[in-house]
C-alpha positions as CSV (number, residue, x, y, z in Angstrom):
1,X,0.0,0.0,0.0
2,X,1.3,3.5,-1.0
3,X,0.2,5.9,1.7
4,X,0.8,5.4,5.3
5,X,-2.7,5.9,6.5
6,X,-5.3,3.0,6.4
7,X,-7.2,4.1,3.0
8,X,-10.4,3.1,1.6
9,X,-10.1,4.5,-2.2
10,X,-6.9,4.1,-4.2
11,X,-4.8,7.3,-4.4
12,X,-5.1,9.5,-7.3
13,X,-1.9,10.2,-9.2
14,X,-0.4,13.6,-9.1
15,X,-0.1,16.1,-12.5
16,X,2.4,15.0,-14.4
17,X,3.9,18.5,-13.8
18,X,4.3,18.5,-10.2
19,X,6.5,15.5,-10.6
20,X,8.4,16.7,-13.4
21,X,9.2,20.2,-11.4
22,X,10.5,17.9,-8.7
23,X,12.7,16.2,-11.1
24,X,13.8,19.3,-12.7
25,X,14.9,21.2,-9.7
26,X,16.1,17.8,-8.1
27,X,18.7,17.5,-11.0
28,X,19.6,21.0,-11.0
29,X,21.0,20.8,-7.7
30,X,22.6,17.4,-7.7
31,X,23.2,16.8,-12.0
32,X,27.3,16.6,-11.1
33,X,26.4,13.6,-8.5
34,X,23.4,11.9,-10.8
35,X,25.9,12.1,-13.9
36,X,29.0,10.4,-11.9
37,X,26.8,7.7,-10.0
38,X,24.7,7.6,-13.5
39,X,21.6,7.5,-12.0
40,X,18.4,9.7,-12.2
41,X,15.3,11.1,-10.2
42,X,12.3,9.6,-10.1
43,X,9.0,11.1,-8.8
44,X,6.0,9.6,-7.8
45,X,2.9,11.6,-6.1
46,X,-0.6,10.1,-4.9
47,X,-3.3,12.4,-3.1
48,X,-6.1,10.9,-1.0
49,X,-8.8,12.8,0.8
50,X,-6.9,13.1,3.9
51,X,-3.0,12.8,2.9
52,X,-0.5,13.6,0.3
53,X,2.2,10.6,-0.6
54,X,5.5,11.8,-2.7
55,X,8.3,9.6,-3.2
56,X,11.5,10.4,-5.3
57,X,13.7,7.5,-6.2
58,X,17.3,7.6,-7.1
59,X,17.3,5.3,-10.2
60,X,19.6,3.8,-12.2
61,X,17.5,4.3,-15.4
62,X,19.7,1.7,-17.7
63,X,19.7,-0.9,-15.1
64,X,16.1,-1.1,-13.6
65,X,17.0,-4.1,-11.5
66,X,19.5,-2.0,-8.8
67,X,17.5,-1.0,-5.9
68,X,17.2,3.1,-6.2
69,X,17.3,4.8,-3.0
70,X,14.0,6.1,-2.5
71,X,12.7,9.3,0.3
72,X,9.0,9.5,1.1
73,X,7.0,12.1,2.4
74,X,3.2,11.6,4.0
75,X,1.6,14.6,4.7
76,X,-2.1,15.0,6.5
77,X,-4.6,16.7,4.7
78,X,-7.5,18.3,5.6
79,X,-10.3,16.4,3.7
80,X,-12.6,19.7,3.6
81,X,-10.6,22.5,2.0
82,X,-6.4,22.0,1.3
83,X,-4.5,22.2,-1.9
84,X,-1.7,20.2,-1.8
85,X,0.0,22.3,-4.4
86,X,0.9,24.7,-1.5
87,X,3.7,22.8,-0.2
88,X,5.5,21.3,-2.7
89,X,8.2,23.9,-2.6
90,X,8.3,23.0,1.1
91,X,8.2,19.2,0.5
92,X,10.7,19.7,-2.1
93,X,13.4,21.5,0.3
94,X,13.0,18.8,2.5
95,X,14.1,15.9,-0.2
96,X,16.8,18.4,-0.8
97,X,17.9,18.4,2.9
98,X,18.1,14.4,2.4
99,X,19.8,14.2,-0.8
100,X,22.4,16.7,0.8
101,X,23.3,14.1,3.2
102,X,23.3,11.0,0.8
103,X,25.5,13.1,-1.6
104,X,27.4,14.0,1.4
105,X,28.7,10.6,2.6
106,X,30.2,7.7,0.4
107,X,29.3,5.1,2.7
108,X,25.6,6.4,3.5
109,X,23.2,3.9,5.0
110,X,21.3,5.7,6.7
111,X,17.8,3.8,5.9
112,X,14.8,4.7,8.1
113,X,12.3,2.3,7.3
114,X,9.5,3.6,9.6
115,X,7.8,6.3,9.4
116,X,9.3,9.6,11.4
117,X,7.7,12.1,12.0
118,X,9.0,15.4,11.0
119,X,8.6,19.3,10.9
120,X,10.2,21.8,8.9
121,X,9.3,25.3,7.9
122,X,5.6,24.8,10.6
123,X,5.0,21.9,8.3
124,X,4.4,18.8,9.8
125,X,4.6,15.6,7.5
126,X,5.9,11.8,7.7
127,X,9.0,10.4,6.0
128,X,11.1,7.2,5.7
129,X,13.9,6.2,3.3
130,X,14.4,2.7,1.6
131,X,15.4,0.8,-1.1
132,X,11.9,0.6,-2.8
133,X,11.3,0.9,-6.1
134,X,8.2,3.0,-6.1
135,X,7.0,2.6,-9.4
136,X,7.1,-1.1,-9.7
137,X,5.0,-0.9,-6.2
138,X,2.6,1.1,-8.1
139,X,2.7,-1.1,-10.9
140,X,2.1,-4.4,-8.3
141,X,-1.2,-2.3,-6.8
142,X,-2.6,-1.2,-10.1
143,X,-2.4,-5.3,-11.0
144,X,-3.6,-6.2,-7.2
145,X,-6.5,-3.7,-7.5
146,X,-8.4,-5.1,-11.2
């Protein structure tokens, strides 16, 4: 299951946009690193009525079968009146903050594969890092759900 809440109704995908802004100011900021480790961002956004899932991968994109290194975010939403769209740049500075650290270390393994909570800029959201490959989970649910 993609989301960390118990849901009722699959998640509907993000615009295509919002992920591709992510990826596009993800590989500004880390194209040097992506193009020596050859390796690419990958975003991945679900809404539900009361939270917002984004993952980004770290992807090998010519060999699919390496485990990326993946950073979620679950953030609570109000089910009555919030736009998500308000905190992407928010959401986004905090995948930045991650990436920093992975970038920053050689030997990082620094996997937290429970959810932590977390607060930055008076946002509170959700977050865990793994090895999952987020679209072939996505893939496994859509073939789960028919």
């Amino acid at each position: 299951m993609l989301s960390r809440k118990e849901q009722i109704k699959p998640g509907a995908l993000l615009p295509a946009k919002w992920g591709e802004k992510v990826e596009s100011v993800l590989f500004g900021v880390y194209k040097e690193q992506c193009d020596h480790q050859k390796k690419a961002f990958q975003v991945h956004g679900l809404t539900y009525p009361n939270e917002l899932f984004l993952a980004v991968g770290l992807v090998n994109p010519e060999k699919l079968e390496m485990a990326p290194i993946t950073y979620v975010i679950s953030m609570d939403l109000d089910e009555k009146n919030q736009e998500p769209e308000k905190y992407l740049d928010t959401l986004i500075d905090s995948m930045g903050i991650f990436f920093d650290s992975y970038f920053a270390d050689a030997d990082w393994n620094d996997y937290v594969s429970n959810w932590t909570e977390a607060k930055y800029k008076e946002l509170n959201f959700h977050y865990k890092v793994s090895r999952e490959n987020i679209a072939l989970s996505i893939q496994a649910e859509a073939l789960l759900n028919q």
